[in-house]
MIKOL-897641 format. One record per residue (C-alpha): x, y, z; residue number from 1. Coordinates in nm, 4 decimals, always signed. Each point is the difference from the previous one (the first is absolute). Last residue first. Example, Ala and Ser with C-alpha at 12.3 -4.5 7.8 and 13.67 -1.06 7.14 Angstrom:
2
+----------+----------+----------+-----+
|       xx |       yy |       zz |  nr |
+----------+----------+----------+-----+
|  +1.3670 |  -0.1060 |  +0.7140 |   2 |
|  -0.1370 |  -0.3440 |  +0.0660 |   1 |
+----------+----------+----------+-----+
//
This chain:
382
+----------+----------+----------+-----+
|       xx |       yy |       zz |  nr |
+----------+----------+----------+-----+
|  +9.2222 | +12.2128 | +14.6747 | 382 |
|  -0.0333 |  -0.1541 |  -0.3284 | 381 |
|  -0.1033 |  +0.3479 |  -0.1590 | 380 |
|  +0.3635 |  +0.1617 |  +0.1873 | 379 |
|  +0.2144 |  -0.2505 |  -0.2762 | 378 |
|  -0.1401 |  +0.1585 |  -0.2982 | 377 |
|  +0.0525 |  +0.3726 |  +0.1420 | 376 |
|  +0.3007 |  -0.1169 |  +0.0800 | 375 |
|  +0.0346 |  -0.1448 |  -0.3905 | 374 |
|  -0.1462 |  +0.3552 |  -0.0776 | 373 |
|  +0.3058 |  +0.2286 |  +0.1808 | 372 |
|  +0.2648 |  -0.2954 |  -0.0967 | 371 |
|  -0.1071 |  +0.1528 |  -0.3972 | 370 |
|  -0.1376 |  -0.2861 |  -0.2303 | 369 |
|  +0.1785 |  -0.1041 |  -0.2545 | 368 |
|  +0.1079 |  -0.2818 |  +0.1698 | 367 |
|  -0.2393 |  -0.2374 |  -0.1446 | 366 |
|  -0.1623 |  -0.2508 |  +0.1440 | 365 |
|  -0.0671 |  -0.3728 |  -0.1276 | 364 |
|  -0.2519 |  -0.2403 |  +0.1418 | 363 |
|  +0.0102 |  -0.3583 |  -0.0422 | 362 |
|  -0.2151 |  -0.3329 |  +0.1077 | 361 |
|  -0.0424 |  +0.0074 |  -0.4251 | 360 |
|  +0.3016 |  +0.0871 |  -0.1701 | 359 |
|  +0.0605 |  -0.3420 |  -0.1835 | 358 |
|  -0.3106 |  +0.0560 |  -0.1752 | 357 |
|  +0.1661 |  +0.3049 |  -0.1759 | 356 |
|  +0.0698 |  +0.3711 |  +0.0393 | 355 |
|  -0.3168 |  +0.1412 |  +0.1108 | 354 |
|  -0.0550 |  -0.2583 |  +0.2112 | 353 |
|  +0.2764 |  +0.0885 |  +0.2437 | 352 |
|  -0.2805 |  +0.3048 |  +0.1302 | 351 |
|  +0.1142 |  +0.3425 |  -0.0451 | 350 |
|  -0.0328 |  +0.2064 |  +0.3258 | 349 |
|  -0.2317 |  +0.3107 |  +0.0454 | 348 |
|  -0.0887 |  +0.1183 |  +0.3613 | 347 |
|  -0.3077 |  +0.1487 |  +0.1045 | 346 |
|  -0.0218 |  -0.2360 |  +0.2898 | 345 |
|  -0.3731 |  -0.1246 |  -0.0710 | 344 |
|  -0.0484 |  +0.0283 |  -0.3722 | 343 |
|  +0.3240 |  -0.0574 |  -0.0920 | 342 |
|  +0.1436 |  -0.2396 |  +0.2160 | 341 |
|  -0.2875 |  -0.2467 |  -0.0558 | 340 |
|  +0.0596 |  +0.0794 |  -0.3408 | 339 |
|  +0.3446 |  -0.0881 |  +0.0258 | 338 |
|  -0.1273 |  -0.3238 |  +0.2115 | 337 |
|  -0.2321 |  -0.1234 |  -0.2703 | 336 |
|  +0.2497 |  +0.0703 |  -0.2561 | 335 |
|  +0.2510 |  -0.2246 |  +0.1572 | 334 |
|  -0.2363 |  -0.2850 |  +0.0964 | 333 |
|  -0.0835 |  -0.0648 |  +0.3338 | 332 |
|  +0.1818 |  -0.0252 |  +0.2778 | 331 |
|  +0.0893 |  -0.3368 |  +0.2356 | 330 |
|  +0.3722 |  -0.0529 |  -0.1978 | 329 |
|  +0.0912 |  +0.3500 |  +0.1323 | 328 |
|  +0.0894 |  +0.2139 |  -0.2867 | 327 |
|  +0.3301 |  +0.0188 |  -0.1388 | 326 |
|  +0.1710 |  +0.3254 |  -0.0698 | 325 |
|  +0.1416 |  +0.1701 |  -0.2878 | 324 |
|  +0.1820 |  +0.2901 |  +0.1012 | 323 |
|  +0.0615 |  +0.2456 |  -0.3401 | 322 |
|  +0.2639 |  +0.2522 |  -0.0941 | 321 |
|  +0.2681 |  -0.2779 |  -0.1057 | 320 |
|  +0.1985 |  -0.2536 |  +0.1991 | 319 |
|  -0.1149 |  -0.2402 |  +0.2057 | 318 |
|  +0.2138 |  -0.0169 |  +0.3806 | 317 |
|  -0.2646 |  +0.0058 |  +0.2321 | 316 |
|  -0.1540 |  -0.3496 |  -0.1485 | 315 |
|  -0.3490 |  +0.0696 |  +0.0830 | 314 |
|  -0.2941 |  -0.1893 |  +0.2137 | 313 |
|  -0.3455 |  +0.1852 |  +0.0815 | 312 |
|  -0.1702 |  +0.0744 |  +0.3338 | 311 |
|  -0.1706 |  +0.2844 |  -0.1061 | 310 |
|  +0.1739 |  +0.2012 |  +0.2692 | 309 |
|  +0.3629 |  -0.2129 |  -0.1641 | 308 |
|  -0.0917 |  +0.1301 |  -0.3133 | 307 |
|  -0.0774 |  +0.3768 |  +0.1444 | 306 |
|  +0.3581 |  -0.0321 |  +0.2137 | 305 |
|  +0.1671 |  -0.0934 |  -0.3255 | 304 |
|  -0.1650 |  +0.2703 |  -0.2079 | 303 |
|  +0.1435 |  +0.2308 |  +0.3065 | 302 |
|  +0.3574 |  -0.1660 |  -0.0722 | 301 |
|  -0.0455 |  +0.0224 |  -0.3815 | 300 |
|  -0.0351 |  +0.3979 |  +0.0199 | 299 |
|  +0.3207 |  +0.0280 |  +0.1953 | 298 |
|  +0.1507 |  -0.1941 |  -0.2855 | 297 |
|  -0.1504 |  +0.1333 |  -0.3260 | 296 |
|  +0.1419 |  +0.3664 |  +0.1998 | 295 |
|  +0.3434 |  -0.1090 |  +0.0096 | 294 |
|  -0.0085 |  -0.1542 |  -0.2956 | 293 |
|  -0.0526 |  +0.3140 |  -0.1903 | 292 |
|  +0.3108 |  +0.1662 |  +0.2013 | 291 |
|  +0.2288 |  -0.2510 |  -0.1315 | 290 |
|  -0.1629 |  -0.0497 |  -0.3338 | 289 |
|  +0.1255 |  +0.3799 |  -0.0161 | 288 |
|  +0.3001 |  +0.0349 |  +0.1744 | 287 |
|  +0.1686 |  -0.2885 |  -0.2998 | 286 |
|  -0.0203 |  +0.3424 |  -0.1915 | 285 |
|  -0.2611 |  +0.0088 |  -0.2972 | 284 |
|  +0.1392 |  +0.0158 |  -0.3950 | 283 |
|  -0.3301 |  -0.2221 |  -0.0704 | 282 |
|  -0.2199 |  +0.2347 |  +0.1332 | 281 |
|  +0.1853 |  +0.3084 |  -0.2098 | 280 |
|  -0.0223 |  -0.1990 |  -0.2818 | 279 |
|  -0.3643 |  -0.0476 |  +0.0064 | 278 |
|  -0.0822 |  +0.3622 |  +0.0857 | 277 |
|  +0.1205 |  +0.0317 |  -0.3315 | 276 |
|  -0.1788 |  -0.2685 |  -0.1385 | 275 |
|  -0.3203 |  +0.1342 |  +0.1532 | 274 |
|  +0.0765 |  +0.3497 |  -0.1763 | 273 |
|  +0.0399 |  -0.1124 |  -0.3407 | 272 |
|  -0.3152 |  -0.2066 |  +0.0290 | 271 |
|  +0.0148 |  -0.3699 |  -0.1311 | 270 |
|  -0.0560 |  -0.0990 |  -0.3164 | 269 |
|  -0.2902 |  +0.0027 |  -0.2784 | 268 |
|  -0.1795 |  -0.2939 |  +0.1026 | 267 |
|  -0.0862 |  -0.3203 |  -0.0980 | 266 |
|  +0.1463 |  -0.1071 |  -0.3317 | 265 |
|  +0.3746 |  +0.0819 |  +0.0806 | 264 |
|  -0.1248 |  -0.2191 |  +0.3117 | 263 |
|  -0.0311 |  -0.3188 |  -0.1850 | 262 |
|  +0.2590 |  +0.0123 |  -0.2455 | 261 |
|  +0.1983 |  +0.1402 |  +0.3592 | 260 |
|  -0.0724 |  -0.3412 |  +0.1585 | 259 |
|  +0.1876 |  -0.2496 |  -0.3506 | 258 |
|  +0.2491 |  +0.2331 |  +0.0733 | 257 |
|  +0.0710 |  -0.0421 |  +0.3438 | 256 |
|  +0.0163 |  -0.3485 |  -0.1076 | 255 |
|  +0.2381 |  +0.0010 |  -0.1990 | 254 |
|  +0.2223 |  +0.2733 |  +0.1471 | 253 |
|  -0.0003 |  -0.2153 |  +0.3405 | 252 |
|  -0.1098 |  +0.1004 |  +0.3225 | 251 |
|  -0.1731 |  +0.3192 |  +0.2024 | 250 |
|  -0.3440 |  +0.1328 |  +0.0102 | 249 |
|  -0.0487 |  +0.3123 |  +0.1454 | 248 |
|  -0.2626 |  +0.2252 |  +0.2387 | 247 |
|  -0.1745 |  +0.3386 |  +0.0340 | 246 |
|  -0.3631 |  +0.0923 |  +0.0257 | 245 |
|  +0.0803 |  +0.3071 |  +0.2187 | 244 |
|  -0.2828 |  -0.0771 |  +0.2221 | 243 |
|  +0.1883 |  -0.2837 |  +0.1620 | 242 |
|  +0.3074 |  +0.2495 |  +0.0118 | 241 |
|  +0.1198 |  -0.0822 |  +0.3782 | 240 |
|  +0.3347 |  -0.0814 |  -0.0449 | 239 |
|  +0.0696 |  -0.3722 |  +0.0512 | 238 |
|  -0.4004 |  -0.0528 |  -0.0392 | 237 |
|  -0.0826 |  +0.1227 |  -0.3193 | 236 |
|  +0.3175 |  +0.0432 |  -0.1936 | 235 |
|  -0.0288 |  -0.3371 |  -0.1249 | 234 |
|  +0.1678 |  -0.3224 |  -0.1607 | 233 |
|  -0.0982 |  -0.3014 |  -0.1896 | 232 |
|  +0.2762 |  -0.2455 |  -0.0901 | 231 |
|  -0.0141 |  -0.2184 |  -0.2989 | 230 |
|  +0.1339 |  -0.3548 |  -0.0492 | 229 |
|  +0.1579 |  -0.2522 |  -0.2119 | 228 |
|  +0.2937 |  +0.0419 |  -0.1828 | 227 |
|  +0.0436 |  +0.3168 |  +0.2359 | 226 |
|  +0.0208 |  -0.2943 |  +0.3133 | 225 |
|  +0.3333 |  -0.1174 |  -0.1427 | 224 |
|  +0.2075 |  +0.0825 |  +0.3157 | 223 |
|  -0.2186 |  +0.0889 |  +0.2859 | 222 |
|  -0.0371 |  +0.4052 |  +0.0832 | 221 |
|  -0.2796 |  +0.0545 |  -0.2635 | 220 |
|  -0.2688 |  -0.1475 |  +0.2375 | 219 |
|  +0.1118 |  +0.3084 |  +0.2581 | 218 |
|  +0.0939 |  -0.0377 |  +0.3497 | 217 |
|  -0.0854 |  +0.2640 |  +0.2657 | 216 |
|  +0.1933 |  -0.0688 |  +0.3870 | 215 |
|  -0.0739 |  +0.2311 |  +0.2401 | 214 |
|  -0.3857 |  -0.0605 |  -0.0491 | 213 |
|  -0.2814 |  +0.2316 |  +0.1672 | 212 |
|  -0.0654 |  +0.1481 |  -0.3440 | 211 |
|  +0.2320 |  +0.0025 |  -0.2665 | 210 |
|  -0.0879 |  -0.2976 |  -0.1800 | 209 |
|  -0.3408 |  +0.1020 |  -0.0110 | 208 |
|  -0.0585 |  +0.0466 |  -0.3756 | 207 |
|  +0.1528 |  -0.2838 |  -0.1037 | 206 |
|  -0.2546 |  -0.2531 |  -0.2962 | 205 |
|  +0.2108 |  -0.2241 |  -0.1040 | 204 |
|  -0.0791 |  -0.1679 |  -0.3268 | 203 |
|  +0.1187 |  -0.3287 |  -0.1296 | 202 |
|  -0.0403 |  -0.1012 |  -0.3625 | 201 |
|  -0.0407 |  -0.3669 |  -0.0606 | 200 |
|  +0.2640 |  -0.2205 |  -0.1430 | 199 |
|  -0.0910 |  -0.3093 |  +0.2360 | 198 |
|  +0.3720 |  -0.0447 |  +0.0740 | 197 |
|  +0.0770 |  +0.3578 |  -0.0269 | 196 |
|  -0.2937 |  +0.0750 |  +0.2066 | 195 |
|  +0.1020 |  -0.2324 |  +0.3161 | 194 |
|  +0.3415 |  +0.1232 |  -0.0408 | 193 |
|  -0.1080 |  +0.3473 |  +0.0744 | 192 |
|  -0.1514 |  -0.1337 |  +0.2984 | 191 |
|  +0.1760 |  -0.1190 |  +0.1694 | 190 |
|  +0.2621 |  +0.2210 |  -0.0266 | 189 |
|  -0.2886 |  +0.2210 |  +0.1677 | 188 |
|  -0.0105 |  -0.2051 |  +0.2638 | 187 |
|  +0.4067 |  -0.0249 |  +0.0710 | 186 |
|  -0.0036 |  +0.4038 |  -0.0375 | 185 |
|  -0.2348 |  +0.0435 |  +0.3033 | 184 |
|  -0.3838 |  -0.0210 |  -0.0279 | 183 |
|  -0.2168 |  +0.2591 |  +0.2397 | 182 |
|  -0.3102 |  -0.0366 |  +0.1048 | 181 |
|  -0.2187 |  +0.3200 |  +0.0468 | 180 |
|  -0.3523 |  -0.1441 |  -0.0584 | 179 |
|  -0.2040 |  +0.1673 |  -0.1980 | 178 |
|  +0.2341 |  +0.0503 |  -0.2144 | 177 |
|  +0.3469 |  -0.1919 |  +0.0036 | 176 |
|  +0.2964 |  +0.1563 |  +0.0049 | 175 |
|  +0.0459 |  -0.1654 |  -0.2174 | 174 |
|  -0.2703 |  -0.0018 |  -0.2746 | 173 |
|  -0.0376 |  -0.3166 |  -0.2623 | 172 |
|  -0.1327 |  +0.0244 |  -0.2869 | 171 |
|  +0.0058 |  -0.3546 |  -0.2199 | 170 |
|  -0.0245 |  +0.0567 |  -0.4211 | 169 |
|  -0.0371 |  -0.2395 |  -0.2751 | 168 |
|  -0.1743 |  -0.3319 |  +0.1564 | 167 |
|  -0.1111 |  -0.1975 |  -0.2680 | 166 |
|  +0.2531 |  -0.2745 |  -0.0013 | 165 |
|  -0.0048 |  +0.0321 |  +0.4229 | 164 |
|  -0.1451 |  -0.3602 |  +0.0634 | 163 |
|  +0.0058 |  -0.0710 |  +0.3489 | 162 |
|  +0.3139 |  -0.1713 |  +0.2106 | 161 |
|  +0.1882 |  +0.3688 |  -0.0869 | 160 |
|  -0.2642 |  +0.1346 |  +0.2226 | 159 |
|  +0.0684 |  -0.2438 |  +0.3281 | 158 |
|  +0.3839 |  +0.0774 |  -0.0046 | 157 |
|  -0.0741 |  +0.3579 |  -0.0395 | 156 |
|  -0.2227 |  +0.0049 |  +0.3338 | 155 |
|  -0.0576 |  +0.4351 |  +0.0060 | 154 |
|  +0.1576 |  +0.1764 |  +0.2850 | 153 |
|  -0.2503 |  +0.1811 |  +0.1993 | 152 |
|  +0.2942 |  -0.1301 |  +0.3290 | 151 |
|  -0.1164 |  -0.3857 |  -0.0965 | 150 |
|  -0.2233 |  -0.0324 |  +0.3020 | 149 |
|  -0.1725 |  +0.3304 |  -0.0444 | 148 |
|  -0.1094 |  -0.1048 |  -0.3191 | 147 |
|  -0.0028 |  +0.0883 |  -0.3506 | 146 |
|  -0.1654 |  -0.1778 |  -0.2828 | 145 |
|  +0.0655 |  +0.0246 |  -0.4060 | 144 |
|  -0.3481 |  +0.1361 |  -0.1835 | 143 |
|  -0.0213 |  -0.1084 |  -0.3357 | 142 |
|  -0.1337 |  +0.3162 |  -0.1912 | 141 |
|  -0.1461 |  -0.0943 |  -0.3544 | 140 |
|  +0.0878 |  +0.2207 |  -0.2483 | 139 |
|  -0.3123 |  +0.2275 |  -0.2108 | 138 |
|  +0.1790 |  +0.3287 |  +0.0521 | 137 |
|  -0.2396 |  +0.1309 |  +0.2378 | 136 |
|  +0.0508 |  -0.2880 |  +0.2174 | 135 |
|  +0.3833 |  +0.0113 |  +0.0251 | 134 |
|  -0.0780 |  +0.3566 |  +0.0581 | 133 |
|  -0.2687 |  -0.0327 |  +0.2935 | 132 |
|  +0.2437 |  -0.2984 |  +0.1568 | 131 |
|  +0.3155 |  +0.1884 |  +0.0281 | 130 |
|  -0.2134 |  +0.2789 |  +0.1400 | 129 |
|  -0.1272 |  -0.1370 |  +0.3126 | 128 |
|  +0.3515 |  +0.0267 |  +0.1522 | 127 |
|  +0.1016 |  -0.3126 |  +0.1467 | 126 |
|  -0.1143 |  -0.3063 |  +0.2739 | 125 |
|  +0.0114 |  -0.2325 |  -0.2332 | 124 |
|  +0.2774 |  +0.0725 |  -0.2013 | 123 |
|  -0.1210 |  -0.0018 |  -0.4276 | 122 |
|  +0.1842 |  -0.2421 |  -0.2693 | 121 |
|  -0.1157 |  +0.1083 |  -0.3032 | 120 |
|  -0.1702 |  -0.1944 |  -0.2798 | 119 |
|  -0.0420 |  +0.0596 |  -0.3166 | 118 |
|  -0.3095 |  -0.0561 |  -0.1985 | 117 |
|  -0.0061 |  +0.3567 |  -0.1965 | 116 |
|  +0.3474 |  +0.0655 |  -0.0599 | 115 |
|  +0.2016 |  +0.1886 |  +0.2658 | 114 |
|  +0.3412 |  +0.1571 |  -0.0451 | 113 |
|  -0.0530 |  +0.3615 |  -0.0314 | 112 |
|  -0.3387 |  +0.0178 |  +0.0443 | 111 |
|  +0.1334 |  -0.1367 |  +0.3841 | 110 |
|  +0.2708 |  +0.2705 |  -0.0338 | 109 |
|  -0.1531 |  +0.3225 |  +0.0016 | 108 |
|  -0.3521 |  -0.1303 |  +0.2094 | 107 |
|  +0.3062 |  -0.0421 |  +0.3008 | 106 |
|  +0.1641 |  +0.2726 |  -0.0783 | 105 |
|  -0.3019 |  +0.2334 |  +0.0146 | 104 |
|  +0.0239 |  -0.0535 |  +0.3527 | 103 |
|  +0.4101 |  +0.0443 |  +0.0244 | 102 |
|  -0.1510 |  +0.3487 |  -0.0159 | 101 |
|  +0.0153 |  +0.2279 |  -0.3418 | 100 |
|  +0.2804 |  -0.2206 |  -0.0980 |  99 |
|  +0.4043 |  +0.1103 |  -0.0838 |  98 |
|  +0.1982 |  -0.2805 |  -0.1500 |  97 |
|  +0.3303 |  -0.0941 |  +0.0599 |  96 |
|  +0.2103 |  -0.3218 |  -0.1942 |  95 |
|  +0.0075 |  +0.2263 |  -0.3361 |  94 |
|  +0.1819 |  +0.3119 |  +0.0570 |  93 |
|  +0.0519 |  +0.0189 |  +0.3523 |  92 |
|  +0.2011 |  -0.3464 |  -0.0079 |  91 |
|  -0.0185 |  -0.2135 |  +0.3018 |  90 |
|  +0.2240 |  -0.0864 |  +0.2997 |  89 |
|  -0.1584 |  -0.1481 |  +0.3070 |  88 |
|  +0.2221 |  +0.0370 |  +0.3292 |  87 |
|  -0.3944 |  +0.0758 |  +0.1676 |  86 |
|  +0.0535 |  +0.3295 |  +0.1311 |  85 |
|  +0.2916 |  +0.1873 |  -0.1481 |  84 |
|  -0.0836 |  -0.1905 |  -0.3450 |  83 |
|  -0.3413 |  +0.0322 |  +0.0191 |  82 |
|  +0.0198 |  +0.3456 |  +0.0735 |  81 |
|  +0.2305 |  +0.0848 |  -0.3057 |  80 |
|  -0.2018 |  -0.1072 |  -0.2497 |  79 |
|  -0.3180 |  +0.1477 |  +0.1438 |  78 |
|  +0.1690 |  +0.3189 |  -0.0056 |  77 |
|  +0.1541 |  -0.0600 |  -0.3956 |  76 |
|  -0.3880 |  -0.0961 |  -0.1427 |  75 |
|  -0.0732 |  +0.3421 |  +0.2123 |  74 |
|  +0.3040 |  +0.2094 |  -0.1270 |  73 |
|  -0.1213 |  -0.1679 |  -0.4059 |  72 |
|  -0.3631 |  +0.1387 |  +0.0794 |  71 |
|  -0.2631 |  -0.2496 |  -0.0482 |  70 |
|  -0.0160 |  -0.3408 |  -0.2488 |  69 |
|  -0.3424 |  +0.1749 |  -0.1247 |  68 |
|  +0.1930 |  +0.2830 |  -0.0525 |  67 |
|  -0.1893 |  +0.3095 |  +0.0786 |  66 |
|  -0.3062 |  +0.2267 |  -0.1254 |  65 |
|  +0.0354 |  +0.3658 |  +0.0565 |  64 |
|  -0.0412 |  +0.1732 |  +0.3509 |  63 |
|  +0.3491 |  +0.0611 |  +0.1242 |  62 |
|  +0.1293 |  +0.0335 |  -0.3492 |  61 |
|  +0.2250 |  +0.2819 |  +0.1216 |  60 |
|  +0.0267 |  -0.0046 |  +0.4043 |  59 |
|  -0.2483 |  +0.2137 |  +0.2051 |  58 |
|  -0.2306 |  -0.3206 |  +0.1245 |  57 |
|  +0.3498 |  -0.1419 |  +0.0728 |  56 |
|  +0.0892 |  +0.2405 |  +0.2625 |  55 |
|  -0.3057 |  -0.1164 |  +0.2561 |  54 |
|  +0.0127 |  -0.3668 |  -0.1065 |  53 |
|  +0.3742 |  +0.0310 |  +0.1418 |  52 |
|  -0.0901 |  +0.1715 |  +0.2932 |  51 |
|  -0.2361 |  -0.2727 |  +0.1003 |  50 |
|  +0.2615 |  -0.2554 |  -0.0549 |  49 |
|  +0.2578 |  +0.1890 |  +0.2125 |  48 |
|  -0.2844 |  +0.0665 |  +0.2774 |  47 |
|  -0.0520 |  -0.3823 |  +0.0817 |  46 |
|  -0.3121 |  -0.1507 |  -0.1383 |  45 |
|  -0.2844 |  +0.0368 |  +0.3027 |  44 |
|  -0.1089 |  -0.2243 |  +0.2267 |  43 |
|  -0.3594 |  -0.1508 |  -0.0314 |  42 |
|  +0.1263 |  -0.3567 |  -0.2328 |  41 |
|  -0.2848 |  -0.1483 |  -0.1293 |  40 |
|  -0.0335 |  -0.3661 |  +0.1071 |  39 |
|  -0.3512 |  +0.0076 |  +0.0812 |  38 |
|  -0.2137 |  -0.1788 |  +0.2931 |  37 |
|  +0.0954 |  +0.1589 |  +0.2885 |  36 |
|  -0.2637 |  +0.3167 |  -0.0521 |  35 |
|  -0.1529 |  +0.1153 |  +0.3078 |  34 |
|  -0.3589 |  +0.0621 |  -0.0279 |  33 |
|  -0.1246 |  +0.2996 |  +0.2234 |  32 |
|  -0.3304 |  -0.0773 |  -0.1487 |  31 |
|  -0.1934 |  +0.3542 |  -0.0964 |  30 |
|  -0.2446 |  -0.1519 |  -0.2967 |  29 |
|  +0.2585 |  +0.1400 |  -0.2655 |  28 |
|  +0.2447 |  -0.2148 |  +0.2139 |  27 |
|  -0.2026 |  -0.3059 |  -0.0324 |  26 |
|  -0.0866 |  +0.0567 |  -0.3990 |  25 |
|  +0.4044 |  +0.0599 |  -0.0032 |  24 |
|  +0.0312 |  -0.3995 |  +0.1075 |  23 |
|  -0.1711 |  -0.1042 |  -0.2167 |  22 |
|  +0.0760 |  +0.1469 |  -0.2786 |  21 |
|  +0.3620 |  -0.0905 |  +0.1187 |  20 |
|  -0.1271 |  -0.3891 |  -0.0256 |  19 |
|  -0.1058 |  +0.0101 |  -0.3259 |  18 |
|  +0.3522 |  +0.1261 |  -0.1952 |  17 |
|  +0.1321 |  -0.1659 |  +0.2749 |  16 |
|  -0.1287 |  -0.3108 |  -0.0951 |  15 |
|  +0.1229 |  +0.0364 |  -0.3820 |  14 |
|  -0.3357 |  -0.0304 |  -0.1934 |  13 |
|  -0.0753 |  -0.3625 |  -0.1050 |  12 |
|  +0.2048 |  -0.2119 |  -0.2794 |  11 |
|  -0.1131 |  -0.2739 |  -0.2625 |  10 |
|  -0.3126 |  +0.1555 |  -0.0984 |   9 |
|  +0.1507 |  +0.3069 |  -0.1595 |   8 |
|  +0.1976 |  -0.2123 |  -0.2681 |   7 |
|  -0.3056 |  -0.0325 |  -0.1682 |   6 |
|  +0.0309 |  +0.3673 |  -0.0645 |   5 |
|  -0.2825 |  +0.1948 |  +0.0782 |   4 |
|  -0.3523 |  +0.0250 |  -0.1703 |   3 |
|  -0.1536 |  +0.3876 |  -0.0929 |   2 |
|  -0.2707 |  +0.0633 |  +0.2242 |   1 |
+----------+----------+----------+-----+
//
C-alpha cells in the first residue's frame, strides 16, 4: 500500500461518517432505529426554489462551467438578505462570496490564512470540524472553554491574560452548535474588539440563525468588525437545501480575496441551477421561516418530553434545530448511554463528546426527526 500523508495521523474519520455505518448495519439487520442524531433537515425546499432549479436546467449555459465568484443575481440576493435581515450592508461584487456549503468554507479560509505552526482558537463544545482542518493544515488548535455557567460564552477576560502572538484565527458560532446559545449584540461587540486588539481573524460560523430565534444577529452588524472578521452562512438549514451543497462567505474585499485564491483553485463553480434555486430561497416571504418554525417548535416540545423521560436538564429557550440535554450526574458516560440507547431502545442520539470534552454528561437531539418517530421515541419508554 502506497503511504498516506503525514498529515493523515493528526485527524480520525468524521464520527458520523462512522457512526451512520453503524447505525444502517442495524437497520439492514431489521432495527426499527430511529434516527435523532443528525441535523439534516427532512422538510422539503419550498416550491418556488424547486421550480426555479426546474426552469434553469433549460436556460442557455445551464450546464457549462460557472463563475467561481457565482452568478452576479445570486452575489446581488445574498446582498440584499443580509441587509433586510441582519441591517449589514456589503458589496455584491467583492464583499459576497458564493461556497459549495459554508463546509468547504471553513478548509477555504483556514489555507487561506494559516501557516504551518499557527494556532487557532477552537470552542469547546463546537463543531468537530474546526479542529480536523486546523489539524490538517499543520496549526495548532487551542481550544477556548464554554460552560453552562457563562451562557456557552467564551471567558475573554481570562484568554487575553495568555499569550495570543501566535494565535491567527478564533471561530466562533452563534447560535451556538451543539448547544443552541445565543449571544446578543453586546457579546459579539465583545468580541470583535477582542480580535482587533489581538489582530486575529474572527470567524462566525451562522447557519442557524433562523431557526427557533426571533431575533438573528450577524458578526458583520458591529461597527468595524469587517477589519476583522468573516461570517459563514448557509442555505442548509433556513431552507432546507443541505443536499444542495450551498453556502457564502461574507466580509471584506481583502480578505474575501485572499478565500477565492483558494477556491478559484478548488473547484470549477457552482451549478447554474443550484444558484438559481439559490435566489429564489433567499427572495423567501417572512411566511416561510414562519411556518418552518412552527413545525421546529412542536417537534422541540415532544424532544422536551423525551429529555425530561430520560430525566435530562435543558434550557427551553436554545435556539437552533438541536436540544442538548444534560445527563443525570449518576449516568455514565455520554457514549456509553447513546449506545445504551441504541442497542436497547433503537433510538440514535449524538453523544456531547463528539463535540469536545466540555460536552461530556450531554446528549444532543435533533429535530429532524418527524413528531410521528419522536412519539414513536417517546412510546419505547413506556
Amino acid at each position: 500500500m502506497i503511504a498516506t500523508a503525514d498529515r493523515l495521523h493528526t485527524v480520525e474519520e468524521y464520527y458520523f461518517s462512522k457512526k451512520l455505518r453503524e447505525v444502517r448495519g442495524l437497520i439492514g439487520q431489521g432495527k426499527p432505529i430511529i434516527n435523532m442524531g443528525i441535523g439534516s433537515p427532512d422538510l422539503l425546499p419550498s416550491n418556488k426554489v424547486l421550480e426555479a432549479i426546474t426552469q434553469a436546467l433549460s436556460e442557455p449555459g445551464a450546464h457549462q462551467y460557472q463563475s467561481y465568484q457565482g452568478l452576479p443575481i445570486l452575489r446581488e440576493a445574498i446582498a440584499t438578505f443580509y441587509r433586510s435581515k441582519f441591517n449589514v450592508d456589503v458589496d455584491p461584487n467583492n464583499e459576497v462570496l458564493p461556497l459549495m456549503g459554508s463546509k468547504e468554507g471553513i478548509m477555504h479560509i483556514s489555507m487561506a490564512f494559516l501557516n504551518e505552526g499557527d494556532e487557532v482558537l477552537v470552542p469547546n463544545p463546537g463543531y468537530p470540524t474546526y479542529t480536523s482542518v486546523t489539524k490538517l493544515l499543520g496549526a495548532v488548535p487551542r481550544y477556548y472553554h464554554l460552560c453552562s455557567d457563562k451562557g456557552w460564552f467564551p471567558d475573554l477576560q481570562t484568554l487575553e491574560k495568555q499569550d495570543l502572538s501566535k494565535v491567527k484565527i478564533m471561530w466562533i458560532n452563534y447560535p451556538h452548535m451543539p448547544t443552541g446559545a445565543l449571544a446578543n449584540k453586546e457579546q459579539l461587540e465583545e468580541l470583535v474588539n477582542f480580535a482587533l486588539r489581538n489582530e486575529i481573524l474572527l470567524v462566525n460560523d451562522n447557519p442557524y440563525g433562523f431557526i427557533l430565534n426571533s431575533k438573528p444577529l450577524s458578526i458583520l452588524s458591529v461597527a468595524g468588525a469587517k477589519e476583522v472578521a468573516l461570517e459563514l452562512n448557509s442555505l442548509s438549514k433556513t431552507f432546507n437545501m443541505a443536499g444542495w451543497r450551498v453556502g457564502m462567505v461574507i466580509g471584506s474585499a481583502a480578505n474575501l480575496n485572499a478565500v477565492l485564491k483558494v477556491k478559484s483553485n478548488m473547484d470549477s463553480g457552482m451549478f447554474y441551477g443550484v444558484q438559481k434555486g439559490a435566489v429564489a430561497a433567499l427572495k423567501s416571504a417572512d411566511s416561510w421561516f414562519t411556518q418552518l418554525n412552527k413545525v421546529y417548535a412542536s417537534r422541540r416540545i415532544l424532544v422536551h418530553e423525551l429529555a425530561d423521560i430520560l430525566n435530562c436538564s435543558y434550557d427551553p429557550n436554545a435556539a437552533g434545530m438541536f436540544v442538548w440535554a444534560k445527563l443525570p450526574t449518576n449516568h455514565v458516560s455520554a457514549e456509553d448511554f447513546i449506545d445504551t440507547l441504541l442497542h436497547e431502545k433503537d433510538i440514535f442520539i449524538a453523544p456531547g463528546t463528539i463535540f469536545g470534552s466540555n460536552g461530556e454528561g450531554y446528549i444532543r437531539f435533533s429535530l429532524c426527526v418527524t413528531e410521528e418517530k419522536i412519539k414513536e421515541a417517546i412510546e419505547r419508554f413506556k
